[in-house]
C-alpha positions as CSV (number, residue, x, y, z in Angstrom):
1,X,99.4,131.9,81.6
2,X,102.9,133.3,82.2
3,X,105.3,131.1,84.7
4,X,107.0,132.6,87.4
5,X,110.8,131.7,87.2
6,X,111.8,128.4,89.1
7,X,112.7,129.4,93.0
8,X,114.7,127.0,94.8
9,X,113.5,127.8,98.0
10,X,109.8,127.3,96.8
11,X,111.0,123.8,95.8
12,X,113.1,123.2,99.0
13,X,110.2,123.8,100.8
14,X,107.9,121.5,98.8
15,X,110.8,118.6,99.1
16,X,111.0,118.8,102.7
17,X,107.3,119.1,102.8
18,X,106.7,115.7,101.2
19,X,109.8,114.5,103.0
20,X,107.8,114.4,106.1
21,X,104.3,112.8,104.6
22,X,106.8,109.9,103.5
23,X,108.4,108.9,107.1
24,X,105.7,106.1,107.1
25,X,106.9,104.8,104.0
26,X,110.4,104.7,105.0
27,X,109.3,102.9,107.9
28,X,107.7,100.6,106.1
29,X,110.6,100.0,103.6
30,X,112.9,99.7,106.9
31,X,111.2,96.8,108.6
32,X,110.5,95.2,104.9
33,X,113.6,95.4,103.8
34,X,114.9,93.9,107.7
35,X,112.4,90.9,107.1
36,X,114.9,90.0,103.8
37,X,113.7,88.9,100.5
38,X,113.5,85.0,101.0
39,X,110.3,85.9,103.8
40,X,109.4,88.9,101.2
41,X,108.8,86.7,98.6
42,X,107.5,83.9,100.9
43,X,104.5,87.0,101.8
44,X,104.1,87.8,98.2
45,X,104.4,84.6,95.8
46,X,101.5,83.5,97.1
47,X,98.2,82.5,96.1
48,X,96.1,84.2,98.7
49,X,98.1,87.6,97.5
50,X,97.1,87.1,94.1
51,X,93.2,86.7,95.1
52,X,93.6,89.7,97.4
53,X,94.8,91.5,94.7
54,X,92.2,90.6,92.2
55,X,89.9,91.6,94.3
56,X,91.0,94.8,95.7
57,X,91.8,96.2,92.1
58,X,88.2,94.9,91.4
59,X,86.7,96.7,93.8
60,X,88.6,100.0,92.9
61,X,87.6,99.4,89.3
62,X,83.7,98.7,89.9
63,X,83.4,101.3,92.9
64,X,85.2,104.1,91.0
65,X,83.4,103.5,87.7
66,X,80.2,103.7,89.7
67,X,81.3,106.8,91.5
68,X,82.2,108.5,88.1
69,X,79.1,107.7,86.3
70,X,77.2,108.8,89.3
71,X,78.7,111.7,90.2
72,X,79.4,113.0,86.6
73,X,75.4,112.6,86.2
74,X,74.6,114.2,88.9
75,X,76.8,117.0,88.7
76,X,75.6,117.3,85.2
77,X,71.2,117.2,86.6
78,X,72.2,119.9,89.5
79,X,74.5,122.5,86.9
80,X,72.7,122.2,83.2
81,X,68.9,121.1,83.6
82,X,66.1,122.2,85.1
83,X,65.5,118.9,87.3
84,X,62.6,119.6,90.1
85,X,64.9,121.3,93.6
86,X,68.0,121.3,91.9
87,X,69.0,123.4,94.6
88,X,67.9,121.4,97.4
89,X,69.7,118.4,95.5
90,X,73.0,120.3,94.8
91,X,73.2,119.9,98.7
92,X,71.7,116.6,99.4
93,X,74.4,115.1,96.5
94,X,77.5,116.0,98.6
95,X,76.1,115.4,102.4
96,X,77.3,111.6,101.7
97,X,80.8,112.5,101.8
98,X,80.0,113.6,105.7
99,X,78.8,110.2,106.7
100,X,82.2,107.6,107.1
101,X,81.9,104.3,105.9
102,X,82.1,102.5,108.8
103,X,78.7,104.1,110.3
104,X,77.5,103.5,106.4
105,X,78.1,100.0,107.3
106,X,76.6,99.4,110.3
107,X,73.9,100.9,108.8
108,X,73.3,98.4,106.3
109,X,74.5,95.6,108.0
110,X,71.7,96.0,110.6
111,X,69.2,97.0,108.0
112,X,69.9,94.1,105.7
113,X,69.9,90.5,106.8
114,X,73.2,89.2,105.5
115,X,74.7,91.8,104.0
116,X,78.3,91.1,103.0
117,X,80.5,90.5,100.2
118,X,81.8,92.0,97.5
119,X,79.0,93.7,96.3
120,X,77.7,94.4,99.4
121,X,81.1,96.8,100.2
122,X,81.1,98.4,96.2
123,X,77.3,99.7,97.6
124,X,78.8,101.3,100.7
125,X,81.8,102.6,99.3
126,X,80.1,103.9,95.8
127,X,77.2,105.6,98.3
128,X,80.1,107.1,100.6
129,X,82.7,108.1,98.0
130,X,80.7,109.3,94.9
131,X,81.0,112.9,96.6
132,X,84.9,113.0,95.7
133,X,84.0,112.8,91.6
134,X,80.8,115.0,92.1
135,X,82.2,118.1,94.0
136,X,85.1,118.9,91.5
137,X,82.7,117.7,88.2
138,X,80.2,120.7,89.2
139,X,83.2,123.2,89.9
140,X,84.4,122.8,86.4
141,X,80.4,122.6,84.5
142,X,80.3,125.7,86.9
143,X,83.1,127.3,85.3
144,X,83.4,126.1,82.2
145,X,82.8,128.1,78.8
146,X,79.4,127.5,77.4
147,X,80.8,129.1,74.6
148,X,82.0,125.9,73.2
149,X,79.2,123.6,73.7
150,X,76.8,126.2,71.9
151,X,79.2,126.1,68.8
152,X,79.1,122.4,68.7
153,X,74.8,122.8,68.8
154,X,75.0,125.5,66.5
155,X,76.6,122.8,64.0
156,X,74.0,120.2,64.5
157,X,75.1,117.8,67.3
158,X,72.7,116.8,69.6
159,X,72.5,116.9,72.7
160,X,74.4,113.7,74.1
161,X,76.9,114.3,71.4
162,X,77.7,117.4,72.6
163,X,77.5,116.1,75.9
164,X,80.1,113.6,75.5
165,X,82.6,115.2,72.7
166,X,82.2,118.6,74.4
167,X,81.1,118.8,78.1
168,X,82.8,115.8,79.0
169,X,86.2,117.0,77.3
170,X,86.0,120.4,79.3
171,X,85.4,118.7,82.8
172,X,88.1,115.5,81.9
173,X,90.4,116.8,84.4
174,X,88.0,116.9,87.2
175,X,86.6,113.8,86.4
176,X,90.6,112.2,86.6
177,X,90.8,113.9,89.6
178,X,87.8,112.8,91.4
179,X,88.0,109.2,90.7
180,X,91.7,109.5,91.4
181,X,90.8,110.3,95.0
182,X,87.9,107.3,94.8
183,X,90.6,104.8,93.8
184,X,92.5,105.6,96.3
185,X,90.4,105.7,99.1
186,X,88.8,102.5,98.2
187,X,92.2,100.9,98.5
188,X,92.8,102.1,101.9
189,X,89.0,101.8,103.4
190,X,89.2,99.5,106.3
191,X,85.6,100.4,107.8
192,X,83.1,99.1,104.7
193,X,85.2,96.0,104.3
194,X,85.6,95.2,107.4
195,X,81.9,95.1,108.3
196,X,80.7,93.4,105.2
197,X,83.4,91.1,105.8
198,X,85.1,91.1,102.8
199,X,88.8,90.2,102.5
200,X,90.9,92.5,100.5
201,X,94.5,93.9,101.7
202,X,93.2,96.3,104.3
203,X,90.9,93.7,106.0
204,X,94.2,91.2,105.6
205,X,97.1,93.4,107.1
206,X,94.4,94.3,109.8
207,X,94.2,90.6,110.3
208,X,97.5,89.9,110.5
209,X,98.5,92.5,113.0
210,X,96.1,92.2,115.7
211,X,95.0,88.3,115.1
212,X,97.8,87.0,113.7
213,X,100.4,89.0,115.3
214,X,102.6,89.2,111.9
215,X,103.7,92.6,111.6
216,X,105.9,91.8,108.9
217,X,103.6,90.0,106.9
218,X,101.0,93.0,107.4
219,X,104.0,95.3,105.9
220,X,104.6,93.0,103.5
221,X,101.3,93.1,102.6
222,X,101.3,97.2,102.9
223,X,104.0,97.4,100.2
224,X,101.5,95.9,97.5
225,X,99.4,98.5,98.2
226,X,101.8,101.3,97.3
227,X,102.7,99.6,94.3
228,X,98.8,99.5,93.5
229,X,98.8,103.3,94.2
230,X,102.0,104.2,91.8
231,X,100.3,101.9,89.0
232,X,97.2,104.3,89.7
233,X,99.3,107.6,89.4
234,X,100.7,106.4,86.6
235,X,97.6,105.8,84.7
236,X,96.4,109.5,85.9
237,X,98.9,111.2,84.5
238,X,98.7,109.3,81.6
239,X,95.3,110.9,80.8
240,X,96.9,114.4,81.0
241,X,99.3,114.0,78.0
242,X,98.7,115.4,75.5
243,X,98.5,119.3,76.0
244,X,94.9,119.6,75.9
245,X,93.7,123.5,76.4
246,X,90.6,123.4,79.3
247,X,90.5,127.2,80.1
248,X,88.2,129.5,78.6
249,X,89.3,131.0,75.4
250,X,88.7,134.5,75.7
251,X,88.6,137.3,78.0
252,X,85.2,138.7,78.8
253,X,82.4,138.6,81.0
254,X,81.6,135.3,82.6
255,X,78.4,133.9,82.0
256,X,76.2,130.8,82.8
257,X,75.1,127.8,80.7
258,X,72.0,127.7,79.7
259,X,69.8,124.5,80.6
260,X,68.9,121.8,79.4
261,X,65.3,120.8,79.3
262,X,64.3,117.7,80.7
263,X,61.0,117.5,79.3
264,X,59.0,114.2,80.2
265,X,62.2,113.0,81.4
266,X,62.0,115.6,84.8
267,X,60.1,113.8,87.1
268,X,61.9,110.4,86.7
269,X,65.5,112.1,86.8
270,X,64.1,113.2,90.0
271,X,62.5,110.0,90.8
272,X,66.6,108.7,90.3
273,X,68.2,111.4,92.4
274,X,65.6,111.1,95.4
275,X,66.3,107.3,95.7
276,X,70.2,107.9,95.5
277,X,69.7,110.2,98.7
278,X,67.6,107.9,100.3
279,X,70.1,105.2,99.8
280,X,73.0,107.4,100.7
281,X,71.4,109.2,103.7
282,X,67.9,107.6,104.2
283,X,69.7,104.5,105.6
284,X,72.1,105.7,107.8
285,X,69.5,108.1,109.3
286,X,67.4,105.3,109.4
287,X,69.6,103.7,111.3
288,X,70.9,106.3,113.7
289,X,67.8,106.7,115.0
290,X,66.6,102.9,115.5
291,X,70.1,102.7,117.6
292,X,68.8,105.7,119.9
293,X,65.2,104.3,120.0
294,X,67.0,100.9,121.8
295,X,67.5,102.1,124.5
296,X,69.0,105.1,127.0
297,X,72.5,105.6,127.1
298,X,74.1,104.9,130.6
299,X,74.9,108.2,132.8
300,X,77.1,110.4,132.2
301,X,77.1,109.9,128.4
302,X,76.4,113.1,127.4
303,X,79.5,114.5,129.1
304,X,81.4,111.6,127.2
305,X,80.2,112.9,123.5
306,X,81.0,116.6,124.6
307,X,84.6,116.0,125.4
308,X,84.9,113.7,122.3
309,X,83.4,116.1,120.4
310,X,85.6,118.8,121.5
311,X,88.0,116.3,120.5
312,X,87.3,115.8,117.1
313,X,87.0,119.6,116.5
314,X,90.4,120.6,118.2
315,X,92.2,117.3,116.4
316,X,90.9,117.9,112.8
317,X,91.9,121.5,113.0
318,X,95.2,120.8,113.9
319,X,95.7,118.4,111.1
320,X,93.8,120.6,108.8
321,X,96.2,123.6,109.7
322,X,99.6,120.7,109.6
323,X,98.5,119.3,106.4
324,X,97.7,122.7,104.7
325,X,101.0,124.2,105.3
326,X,102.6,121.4,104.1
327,X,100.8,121.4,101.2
328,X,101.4,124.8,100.4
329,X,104.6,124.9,99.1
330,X,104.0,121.7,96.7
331,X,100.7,122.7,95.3
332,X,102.6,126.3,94.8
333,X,105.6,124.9,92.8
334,X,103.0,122.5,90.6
335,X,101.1,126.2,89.6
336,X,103.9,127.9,89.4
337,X,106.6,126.3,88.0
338,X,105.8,123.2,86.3
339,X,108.5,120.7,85.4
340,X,109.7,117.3,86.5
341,X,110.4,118.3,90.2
342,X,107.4,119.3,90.4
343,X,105.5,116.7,89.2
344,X,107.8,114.1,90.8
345,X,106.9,115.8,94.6
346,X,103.4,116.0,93.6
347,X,102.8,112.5,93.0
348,X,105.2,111.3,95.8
349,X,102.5,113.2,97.9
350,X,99.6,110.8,96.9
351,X,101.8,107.2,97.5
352,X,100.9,107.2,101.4
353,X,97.3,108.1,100.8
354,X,96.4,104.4,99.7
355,X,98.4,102.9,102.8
356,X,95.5,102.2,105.5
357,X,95.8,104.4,108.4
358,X,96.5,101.0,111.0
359,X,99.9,101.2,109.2
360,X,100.2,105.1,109.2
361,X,99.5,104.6,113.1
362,X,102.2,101.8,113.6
363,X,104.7,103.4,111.2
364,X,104.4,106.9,113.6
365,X,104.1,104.5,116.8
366,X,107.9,103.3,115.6
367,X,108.9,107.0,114.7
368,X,107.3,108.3,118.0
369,X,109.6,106.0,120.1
370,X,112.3,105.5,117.9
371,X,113.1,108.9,116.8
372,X,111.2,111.9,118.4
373,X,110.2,110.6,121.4
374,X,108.8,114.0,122.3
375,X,106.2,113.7,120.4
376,X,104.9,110.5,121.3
377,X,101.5,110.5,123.2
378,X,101.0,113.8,122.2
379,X,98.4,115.3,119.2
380,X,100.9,116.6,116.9
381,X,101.7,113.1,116.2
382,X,98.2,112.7,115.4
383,X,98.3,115.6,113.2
384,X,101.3,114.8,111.3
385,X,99.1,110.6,110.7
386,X,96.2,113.3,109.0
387,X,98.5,115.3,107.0
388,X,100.2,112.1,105.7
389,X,96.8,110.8,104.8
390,X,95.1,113.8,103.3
391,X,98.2,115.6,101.8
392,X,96.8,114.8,98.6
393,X,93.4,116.4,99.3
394,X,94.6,120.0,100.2
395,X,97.9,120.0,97.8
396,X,95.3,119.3,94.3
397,X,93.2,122.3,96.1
398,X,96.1,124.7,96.9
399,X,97.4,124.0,93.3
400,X,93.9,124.8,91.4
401,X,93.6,128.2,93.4
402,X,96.8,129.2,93.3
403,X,96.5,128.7,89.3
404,X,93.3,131.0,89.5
405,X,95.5,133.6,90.8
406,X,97.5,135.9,87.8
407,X,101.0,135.3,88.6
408,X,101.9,139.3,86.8
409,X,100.6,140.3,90.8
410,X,103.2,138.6,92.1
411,X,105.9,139.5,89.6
412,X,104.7,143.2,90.0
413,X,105.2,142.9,93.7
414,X,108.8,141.2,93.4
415,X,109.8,144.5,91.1
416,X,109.3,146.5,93.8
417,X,111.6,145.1,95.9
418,X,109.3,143.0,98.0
419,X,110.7,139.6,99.4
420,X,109.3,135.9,98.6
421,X,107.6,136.0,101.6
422,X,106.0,139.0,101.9
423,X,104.8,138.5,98.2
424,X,103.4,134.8,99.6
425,X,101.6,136.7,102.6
426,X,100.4,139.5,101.3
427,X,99.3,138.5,97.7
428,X,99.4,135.3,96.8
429,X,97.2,134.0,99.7
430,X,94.9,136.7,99.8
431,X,94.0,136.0,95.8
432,X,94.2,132.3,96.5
433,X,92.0,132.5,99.7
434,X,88.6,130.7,98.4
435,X,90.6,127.6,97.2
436,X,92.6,127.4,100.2
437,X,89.4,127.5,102.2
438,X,87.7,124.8,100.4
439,X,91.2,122.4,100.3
440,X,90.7,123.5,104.2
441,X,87.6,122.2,104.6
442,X,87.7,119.1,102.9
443,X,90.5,118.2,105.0
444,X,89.3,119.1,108.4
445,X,86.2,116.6,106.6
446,X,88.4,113.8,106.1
447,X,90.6,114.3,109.9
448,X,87.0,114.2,111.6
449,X,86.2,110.9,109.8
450,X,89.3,108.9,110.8
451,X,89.5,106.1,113.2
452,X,91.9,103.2,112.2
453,X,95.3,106.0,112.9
454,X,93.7,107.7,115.5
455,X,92.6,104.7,117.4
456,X,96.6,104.0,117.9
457,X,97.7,107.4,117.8
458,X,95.4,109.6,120.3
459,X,96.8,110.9,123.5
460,X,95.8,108.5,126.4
461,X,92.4,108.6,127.2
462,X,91.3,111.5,125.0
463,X,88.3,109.9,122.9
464,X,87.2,111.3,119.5
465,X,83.4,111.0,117.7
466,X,85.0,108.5,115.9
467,X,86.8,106.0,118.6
468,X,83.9,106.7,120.9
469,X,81.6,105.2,117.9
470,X,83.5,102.5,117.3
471,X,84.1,101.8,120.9
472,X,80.5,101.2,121.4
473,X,79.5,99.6,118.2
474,X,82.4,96.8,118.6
475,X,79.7,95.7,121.7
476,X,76.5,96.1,119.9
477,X,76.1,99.0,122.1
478,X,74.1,100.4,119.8
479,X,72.4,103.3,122.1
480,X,75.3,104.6,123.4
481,X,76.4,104.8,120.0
482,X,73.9,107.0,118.4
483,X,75.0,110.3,120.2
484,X,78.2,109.7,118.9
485,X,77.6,108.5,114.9
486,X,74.6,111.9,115.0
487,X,77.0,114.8,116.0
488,X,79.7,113.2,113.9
489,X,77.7,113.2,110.9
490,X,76.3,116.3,112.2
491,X,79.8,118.5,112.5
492,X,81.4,116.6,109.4
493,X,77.9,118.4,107.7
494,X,78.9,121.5,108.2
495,X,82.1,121.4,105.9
496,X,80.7,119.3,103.1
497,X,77.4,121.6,103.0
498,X,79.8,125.0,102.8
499,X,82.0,123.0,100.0
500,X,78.9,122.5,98.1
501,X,77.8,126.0,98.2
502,X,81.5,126.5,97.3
503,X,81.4,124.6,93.9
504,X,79.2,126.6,92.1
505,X,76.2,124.9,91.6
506,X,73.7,127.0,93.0
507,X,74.4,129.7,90.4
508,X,71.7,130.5,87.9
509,X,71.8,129.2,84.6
510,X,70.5,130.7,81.5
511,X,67.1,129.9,79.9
C-alpha cells in the first residue's frame, strides 16, 4: 500500500489530540513530583509495593493468557469448524464483554460461599475480558487468506500444524492486540478485585484515598502503574518487528475458508463452549434475577432507572463522540503516514488506559477547579475522563479502517484541487465508515460500563446504571439493584451483539 506524504496538520492534530488524553498524567506527575523524592522513595522502596507488584503483574499474566487461549479457541470453533450453533455461539462468545466486572462479581460472590482471592478475581476478569482477544481474532480468521493455509495442507501438514505455523501467524497481530487491551484492563479493574478482596494497586490507591486519606501515597502508587503499562507497550511492539507481510497476497475475489470437521470431537467442543457461556452469562443472570426475586423495590424506582438510564445513554454518547474525534486524527497519521511520530503519539495514547479511573476522576477534579473551572460539574468533564480511558479502543479501530481504505482515492481527490478537509469529509470517512462504527460502538460499550470516574465526576445528582448499581449494592440492596444491573447489561447488549455481527463470523464457510 502506497503512503500518503507526511501532513503536518494531520500530525498537529493528532499531538494536540493525545495532549489532552494525558492532562491526568501531568497531574499526576505534578502532585508526585510536589511530594519530593525522599516520600517517593519512602512509597516505593517498600515491601508491600513489591508484593503489590508481583501480584498485579501475576494477575495480568494468568488472566491475559487465559483470555488469549480462550478467545483464540473460540474464535477459531465459531470461523473454521462446523461446531453445533456456531451461529448462535458467535453471539453468545462476545455478550460477556456487555456485563462489567463489578456486577460479574457480585454475582459470584453471592453465588459462591467465600469467594475471594487471587484466583477467585483471574475467574471474573478472564470470564469478563476474554471478549477483547475474541472479537478482533474472528475479524482477522474472517478476513484472512485461506489461500495460505491450503498450501501448507497441500504439503502435508496437519491440521494443528497448520494451525499453529499458519493460522496463528496470519491472526498474530490481532491476537497482540486483544491481549494488549486485556493487560491493560486488568491493571486498571477496580470492580473484580475489589469484591473478591484481593489487594493489588487498584484496590491499594483506592484504599489509600478514601480510608487512609493519602493522596499522595495513592499517586505514588498510580505512577507504578504507568510504568507497568509502558513495560507492556514495549513488549507489544516488540512482537511487531520484524516486517512480517499479514495481507492477502493477491488481488481477486474474496472467498471463505473452508471448515474444519470436528468429527467425534463436535459434541464435546460444544459441551466446552456451552459451559463457558454459562459461566460467563449463566451466573450473572443467575444472579440478577435471585436479587429481583428478594424482594420489591421501594416506590418510585422505576422512575429512578429511567432517568439513569437516560443517563447512561446521553453520557456514553458524548464520550463516544469526544473520544472518537480525538482519535481520529492519531489513528489517521498511524495508517497513513507511519514513522516515529506516529508511533510515539500512538502509544502515548494507551499510558492513561492502565491508570484506574478513581485517579482519572481526581486528576480532572484538580483540572476542573484548578484550570477550567467551567467545566467543572458539568458532563463534558465526564466525557473528556471516557475519552482518556478509552482513547486506545477507538484510535486501534480508526487506524485498521482507515488502512482498509486505498489511499490513490484520496490522492485523486487532492489532484483536483480539493482541500484536506474536504478530502477527510467526503472520502476518507465515508470508505472508512464500518470501522469507525465498530471503534464507536465499542466505546460507547466501555463509557456505559464505568463507575470508579464517573462516581467523582457526574453532574450533581444525575445517577447513571452504573452509580445507581453500585449505590444499592454497597447496602446489600440487592432488589433495588436488579432493575439497574438488567437494563445495564441489557443496553451495553446491544453494541456488543452489533460488534459481533460486525466481525465476520457469521459468514459462510466453505465445505
Amino acid at each position: 500500500m502506497r503512503r500518503l506524504a507526511p501532513r503536518p496538520a494531520l500530525a498537529v492534530a493528532a499531538t494536540l489530540a493525545v495532549a489532552v488524553a494525558l492532562v491526568p498524567l501531568a497531574y499526576l506527575v505534578v502532585r508526585v513530583g510536589e511530594a519530593g523524592w525522599a516520600r517517593v522513595g519512602a512509597e516505593l522502596l517498600t515491601r508491600r509495593t513489591a508484593v503489590l507488584a508481583a501480584r498485579s503483574i501475576a494477575l495480568a499474566v494468568v488472566v491475559t493468557t487465559a483470555c488469549t487461549v480462550l478467545g483464540v479457541g473460540s474464535a477459531f470453533l465459531a470461523t473454521r469448524t462446523d461446531l453445533p450453533l456456531r451461529r448462535a455461539f458467535a453471539v453468545l462468545a462476545a455478550l460477556p464483554l456487555a456485563v462489567p466486572t463489578y456486577v460479574a462479581g457480585f454475582a459470584w460472590v453471592s453465588t459462591v460461599d467465600g469467594f475471594a482471592g487471587f484466583w477467585a478475581a483471574t475467574l471474573v476478569l478472564t470470564l469478563c475480558s476474554y471478549p477483547y482477544v475474541y472479537l478482533p481474532v474472528v475479524a482477522a480468521l474472517a478476513g484472512a487468506d485461506p489461500g495460505q493455509e491450503e498450501v501448507a495442507r497441500s504439503l502435508g501438514k496437519g491440521a494443528w500444524r497448520t494451525f499453529t505455523g499458519v493460522t496463528l501467524r496470519q491472526v498474530r497481530p490481532a491476537v497482540a492486540a486483544g491481549a494488549l487491551l486485556v493487560a491493560l484492563y486488568v491493571l486498571s479493574d477496580f470492580g473484580a478485585v475489589s469484591l473478591t478482596r484481593l489487594d493489588v494497586f487498584t484496590r491499594a490507591i483506592f484504599t489509600a484515598m478514601n480510608l487512609g486519606f493519602d493522596r499522595t501515597g495513592a499517586l505514588v502508587l498510580a505512577t507504578v502503574l504507568v510504568a507497568l503499562t509502558a513495560l507492556l507497550l514495549l513488549g507489544e511492539a516488540l512482537t511487531r518487528r520484524g516486517g512480517a507481510r499479514y495481507a492477502r497476497l493477491g488481488a481477486g475475489a474474496r472467498r471463505p475458508p473452508a471448515r474444519h470437521r470436528l468429527g467425534p470431537l463436535r459434541w464435546p467442543a460444544l459441551a466446552a463452549v456451552s459451559a463457558l457461556a454459562a459461566l460467563a452469562l449463566g451466573v450473572p443472570a443467575a444472579s440478577m434475577a435471585r436479587w429481583a426475586a428478594q424482594g420489591v423495590s421501594r416506590p418510585g424506582s422505576l422512575a429512578e432507572v429511567a432517568a439513569a438510564a437516560g443517563n447512561s445513554l446521553w453520557f456514553a454518547a458524548l464520550g463516544g463522540a469526544l473520544t472518537l474525534a480525538l482519535a481520529l486524527p492519531v489513528g489517521l497519521l498511524t495508517a497513513r503516514a507511519p514513522g516515529p511520530v506516529a508511533t510515539a503519539l500512538d502509544r502515548l495514547a494507551y499510558l492513561p488506559h492502565a491508570l484506574p479511573g478513581l485517579v482519572i476522576g481526581l486528576s480532572l477534579v484538580f483540572f476542573g477547579i484548578n484550570v477550567a473551572f467551567g467545566l467543572y460539574q458539568t458532563v463534558w468533564l465526564l466525557a473528556l475522563a471516557y475519552a482518556t480511558l478509552f482513547l486506545p479502543l477507538a484510535v486501534g479501530a480508526v487506524g485498521a479502517a482507515a488502512a482498509q481504505a486505498p489511499p490513490a482515492l484520496e490522492e485523486v481527490a487532492r489532484s483536483l484541487g480539493r482541500g484536506p478537509a474536504h478530502v477527510l469529509r467526503t472520502v476518507t470517512i465515508p470508505l472508512a465508515a464500518p470501522g469507525l462504527g465498530a471503534g464507536a460502538a465499542l466505546v460507547f460499550l466501555t463509557c456505559m460500563k464505568e463507575l470508579p470516574a464517573t462516581l467523582l465526576l457526574r453532574p450533581t445528582g444525575q445517577d447513571t446504571l452504573a452509580t445507581g448499581l453500585w449505590t444499592h449494592t454497597s447496602v446489600s440492596a440487592y432488589a433495588a439493584a436488579a432493575p439497574y444491573a438488567a437494563l445495564l447489561v441489557l443496553l451495553s447488549a446491544l453494541p456488543t451483539w452489533w460488534l459481533s455481527v460486525r466481525t465476520g463470523a457469521f459468514a459462510e464457510g466453505g465445505g
